[in-house]
PAGU-836867 format. One record per residue: residue in three letters; y, x, z of N, C-alpha, C in turn. Coordinates in steps of 0.2 Angstrom, whole numbers, plus 5000, padded with zeros to 4 digits. Each point is the difference from the previous one (the first is absolute). Layout:
N
AlaYXZYXZYXZ/...
// end
This chain:
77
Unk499450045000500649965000500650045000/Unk500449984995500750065000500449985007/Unk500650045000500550025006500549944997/Unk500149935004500749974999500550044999/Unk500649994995500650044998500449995004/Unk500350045003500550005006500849974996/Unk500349955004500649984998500750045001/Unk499850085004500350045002500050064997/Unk500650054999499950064998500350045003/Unk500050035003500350065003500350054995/Unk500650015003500750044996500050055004/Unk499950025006500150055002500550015006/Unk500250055003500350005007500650045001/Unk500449985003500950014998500050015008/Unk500350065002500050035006499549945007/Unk500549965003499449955004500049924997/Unk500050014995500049934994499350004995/Unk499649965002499450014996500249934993/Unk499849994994500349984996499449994995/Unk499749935001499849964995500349964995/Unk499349974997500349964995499549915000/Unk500249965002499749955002500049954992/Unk499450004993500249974996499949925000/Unk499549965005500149965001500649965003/Unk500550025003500650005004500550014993/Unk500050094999500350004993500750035004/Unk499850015005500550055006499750085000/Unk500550025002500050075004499950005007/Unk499650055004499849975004500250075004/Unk500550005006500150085002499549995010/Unk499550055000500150005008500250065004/Unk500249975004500450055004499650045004/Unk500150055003499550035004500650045009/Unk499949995003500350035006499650015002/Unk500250075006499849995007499749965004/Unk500449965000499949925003499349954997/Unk499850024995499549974995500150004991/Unk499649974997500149964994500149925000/Unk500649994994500449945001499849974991/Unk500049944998500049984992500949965000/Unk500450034995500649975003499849924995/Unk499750004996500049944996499749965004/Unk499350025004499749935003500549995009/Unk500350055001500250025005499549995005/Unk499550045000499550005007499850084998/Unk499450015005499850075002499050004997/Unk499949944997499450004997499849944996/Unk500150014992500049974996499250034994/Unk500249954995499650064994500350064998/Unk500749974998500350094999499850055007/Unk500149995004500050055006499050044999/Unk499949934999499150034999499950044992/Unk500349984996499950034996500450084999/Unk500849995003500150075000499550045006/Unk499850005004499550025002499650035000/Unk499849974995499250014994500250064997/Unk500550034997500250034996499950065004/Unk499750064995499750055003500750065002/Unk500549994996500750055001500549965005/Unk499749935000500549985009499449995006/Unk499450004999499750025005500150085002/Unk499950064995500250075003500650025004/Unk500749964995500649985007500049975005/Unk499649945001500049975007499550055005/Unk499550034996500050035005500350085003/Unk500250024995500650055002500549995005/Unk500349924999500449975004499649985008/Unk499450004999499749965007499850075004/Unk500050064997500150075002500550015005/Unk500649984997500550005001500449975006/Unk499749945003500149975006500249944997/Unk500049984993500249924996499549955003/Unk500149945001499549945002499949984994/Unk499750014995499649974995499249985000/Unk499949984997499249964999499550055000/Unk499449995002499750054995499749994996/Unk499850064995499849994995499550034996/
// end
């Protein structure tokens, strides 16, 4: 059975701005990332599909956990 096509594509990460592309939406989708945690400004919550999907992504999982090195509260991943 093939792999569902994700409705998400990952653009890549801007200092602490992780930056999708949601083509069902047909938005840009930016998450922020703090100390504090990770934020989705679009759905404005702390865990959505963007938040899972950026996650997934194996170049913002090696950041968060650089950042979780670091004393950041972020997920793990």
């Amino acid at each position: 059975m093939s792999k569902p096509k994700s409705s998400m594509r990952f653009l890549g990460i801007d200092a602490n701005i992780i930056k999708l592309y949601d083509t069902n939406l047909g938005w840009g989708i930016n998450i922020q990332v703090t100390p504090k945690g990770i934020h989705c400004v679009k759905c404005d919550v702390d865990d959505c599909v963007h938040v899972e999907f950026a996650l997934a992504q194996a170049e913002v999982a090696n950041t968060v956990r650089k950042m979780q090195k670091q004393g950041w509260n972020l997920p793990d991943v």
